[in-house]
N, C-alpha and C positions, 0 to 999 in steps of 0.2 A: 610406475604410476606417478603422477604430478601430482604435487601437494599444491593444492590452492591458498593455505595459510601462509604458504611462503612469499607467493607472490601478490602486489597491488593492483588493484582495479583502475586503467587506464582509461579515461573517460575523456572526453574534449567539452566544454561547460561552453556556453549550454547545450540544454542536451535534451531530450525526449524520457523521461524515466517511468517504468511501468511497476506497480504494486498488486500484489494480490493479497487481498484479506478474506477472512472469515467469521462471519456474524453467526447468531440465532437469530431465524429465520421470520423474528418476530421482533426485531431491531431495525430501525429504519437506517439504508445506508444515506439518506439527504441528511439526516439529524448528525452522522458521524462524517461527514462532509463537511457541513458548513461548520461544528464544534473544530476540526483542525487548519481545512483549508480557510473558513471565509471566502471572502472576494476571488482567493487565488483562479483563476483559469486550470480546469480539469475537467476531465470525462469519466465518466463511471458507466463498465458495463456487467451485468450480470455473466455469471461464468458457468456456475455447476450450482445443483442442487444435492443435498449428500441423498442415500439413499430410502431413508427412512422420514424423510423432509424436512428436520431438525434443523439443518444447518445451510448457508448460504453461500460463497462465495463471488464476490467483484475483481473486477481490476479497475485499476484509478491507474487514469497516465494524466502526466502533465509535465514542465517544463523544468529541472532543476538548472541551476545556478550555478553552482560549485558541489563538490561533493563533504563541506560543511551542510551543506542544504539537503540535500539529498540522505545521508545520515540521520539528520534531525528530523525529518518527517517520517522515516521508517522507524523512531523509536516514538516519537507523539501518535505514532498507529497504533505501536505494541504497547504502548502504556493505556490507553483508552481502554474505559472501562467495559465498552460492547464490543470491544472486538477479541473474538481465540485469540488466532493466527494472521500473522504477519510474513507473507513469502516476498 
């Protein structure tokens, strides 16, 4: 089996990068958009709804820079306060 911790994520910048988050289903994702992206250029599409219809998930693609960049947006995701999960 391949240990994934051993090896680095080879990327070419820029790049196309895809996120998926997960809200309550009573959280607006434009409000948690514009709080991290602003202006930045992004698309937000609905994914899944969980079963009991609690919960919501998106995916946001948009363009990263470097992978300084790319890092930094997937932890200003997980730090926010309406979002679960961060994939």
């Amino acid at each position: 089996m391949i240990d994934l911790n051993k090896h680095k994520l080879e990327l070419t910048y820029p790049c196309s990068w895809k996120y998926k988050i997960v809200i309550l289903e009573t959280v607006n994702v434009k409000y948690i958009s514009k709080d991290i992206f602003g202006d930045r250029e992004h698309s937000i599409k609905e994914s899944n709804v969980s079963k009991k219809g609690k919960f919501k998930s998106y995916n946001i693609e948009l363009i990263v820079h470097n992978d300084d960049d790319r890092t930094e947006l997937h932890k200003l995701l997980g730090d926010h306060k309406d979002i679960k999960m961060v994939l």
